[in-house]
C-alpha positions as CSV (number, residue, x, y, z in Angstrom):
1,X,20.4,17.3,41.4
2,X,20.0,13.8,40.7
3,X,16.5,13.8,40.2
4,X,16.9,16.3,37.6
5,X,18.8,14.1,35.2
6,X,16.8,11.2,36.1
7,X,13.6,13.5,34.7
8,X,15.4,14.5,31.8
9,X,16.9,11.3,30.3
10,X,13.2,9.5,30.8
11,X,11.8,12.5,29.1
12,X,14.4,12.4,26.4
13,X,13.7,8.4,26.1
14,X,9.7,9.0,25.9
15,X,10.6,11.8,22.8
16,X,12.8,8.8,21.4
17,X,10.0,6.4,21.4
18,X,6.8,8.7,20.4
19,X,9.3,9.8,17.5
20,X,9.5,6.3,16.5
21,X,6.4,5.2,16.5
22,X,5.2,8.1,14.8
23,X,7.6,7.5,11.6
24,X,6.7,4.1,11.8
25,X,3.3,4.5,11.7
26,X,3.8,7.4,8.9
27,X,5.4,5.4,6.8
28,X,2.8,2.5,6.9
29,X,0.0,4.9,6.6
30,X,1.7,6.5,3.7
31,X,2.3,3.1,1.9
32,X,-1.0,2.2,2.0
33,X,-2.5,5.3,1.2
34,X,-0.2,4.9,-1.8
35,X,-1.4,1.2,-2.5
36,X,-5.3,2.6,-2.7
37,X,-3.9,5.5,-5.3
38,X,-2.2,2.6,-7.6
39,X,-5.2,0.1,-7.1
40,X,-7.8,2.9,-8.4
41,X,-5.3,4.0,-10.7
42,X,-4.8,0.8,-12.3
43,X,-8.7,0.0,-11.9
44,X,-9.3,3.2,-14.6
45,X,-6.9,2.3,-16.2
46,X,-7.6,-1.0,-17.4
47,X,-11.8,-0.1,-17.4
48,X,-10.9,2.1,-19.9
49,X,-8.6,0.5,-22.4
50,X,-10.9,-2.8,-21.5
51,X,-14.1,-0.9,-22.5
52,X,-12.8,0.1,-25.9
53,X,-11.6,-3.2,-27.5
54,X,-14.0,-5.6,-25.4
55,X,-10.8,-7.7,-24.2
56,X,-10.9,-10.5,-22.5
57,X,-10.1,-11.4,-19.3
58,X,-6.6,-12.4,-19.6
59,X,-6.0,-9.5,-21.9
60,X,-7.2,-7.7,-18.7
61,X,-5.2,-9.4,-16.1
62,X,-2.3,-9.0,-18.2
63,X,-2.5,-4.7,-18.8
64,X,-3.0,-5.1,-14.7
65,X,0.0,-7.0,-14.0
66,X,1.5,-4.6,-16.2
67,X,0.5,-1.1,-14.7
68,X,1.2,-2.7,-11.6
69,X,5.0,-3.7,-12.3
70,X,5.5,-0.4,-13.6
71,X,4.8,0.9,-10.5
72,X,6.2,-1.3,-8.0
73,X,2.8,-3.0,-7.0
74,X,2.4,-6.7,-7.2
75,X,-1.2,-7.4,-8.4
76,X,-3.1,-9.7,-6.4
77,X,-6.5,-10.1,-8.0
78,X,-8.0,-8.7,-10.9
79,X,-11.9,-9.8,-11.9
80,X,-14.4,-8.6,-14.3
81,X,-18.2,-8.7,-13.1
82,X,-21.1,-7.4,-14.7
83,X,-19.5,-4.2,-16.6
84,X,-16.9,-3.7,-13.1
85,X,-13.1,-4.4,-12.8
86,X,-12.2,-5.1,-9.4
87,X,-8.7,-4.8,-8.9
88,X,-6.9,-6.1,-5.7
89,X,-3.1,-5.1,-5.2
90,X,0.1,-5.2,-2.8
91,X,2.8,-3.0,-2.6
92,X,6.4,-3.8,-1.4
93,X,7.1,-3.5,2.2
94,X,8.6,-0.2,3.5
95,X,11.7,-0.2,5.5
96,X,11.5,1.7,9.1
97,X,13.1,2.6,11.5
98,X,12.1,-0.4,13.8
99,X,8.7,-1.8,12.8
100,X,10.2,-3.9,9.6
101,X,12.8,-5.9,12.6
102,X,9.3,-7.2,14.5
103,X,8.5,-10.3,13.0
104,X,4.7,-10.2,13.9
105,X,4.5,-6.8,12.4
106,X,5.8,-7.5,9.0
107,X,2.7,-8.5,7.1
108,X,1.5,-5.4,8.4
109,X,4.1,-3.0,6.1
110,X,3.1,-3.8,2.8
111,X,0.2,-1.7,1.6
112,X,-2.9,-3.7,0.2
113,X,-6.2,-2.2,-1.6
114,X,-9.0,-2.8,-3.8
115,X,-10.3,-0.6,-6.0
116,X,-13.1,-1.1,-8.6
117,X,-13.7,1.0,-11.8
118,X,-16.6,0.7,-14.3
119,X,-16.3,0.0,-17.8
120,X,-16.9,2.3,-20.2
């Protein structure tokens, strides 16, 4: 009878940890999934409206920063070469269950992308 309950409780601990790490994981996934949808977004953005009035860099770097505040996103690069705006941004890291208390996994939680867009 013992054994039993010694098979169940490990099992029950195992469920406890493979649920964790798959929210975890999730929720990193899904953060940086949602950084490469604002980078692009931001990318077209800015391609466009910088395509129409010939703006300058700074104009550029400015609409980015903007788009990006809007949206939660800190922008972390923004360049224009040869007719392409390459955009680089960070999003805010997520709170999880467990990964966001583990200091060498930290850096890991905030979603980072790149995106370039041509202008038009």
């Amino acid at each position: 009878m013992k054994e039993y309950y010694k098979t169940i409780i490990v099992t029950v601990l195992l469920l406890a940890i493979l649920v964790l790490v798959v929210n975890d994981g999730a929720a990193v996934a899904i953060n940086y999934w949602q950084a490469d949808k604002l980078a692009k977004s931001v990318a077209d953005s800015v391609a466009a409206s910088s395509g129409s009035s010939k703006s300058n860099e700074n104009t550029v770097r400015a609409d980015a920063n903007r788009l990006c505040l809007e949206s939660e996103g800190t922008l972390t690069g923004c360049n224009i070469d040869d007719g392409v705006v390459i955009i680089s941004i960070e999003t805010s890291p997520k709170k999880t269950l467990v990964a966001h208390r583990i200091q060498f996994l930290r850096p890991y939680l905030s979603g980072k992308s790149t995106a370039r867009s041509t202008i038009h």
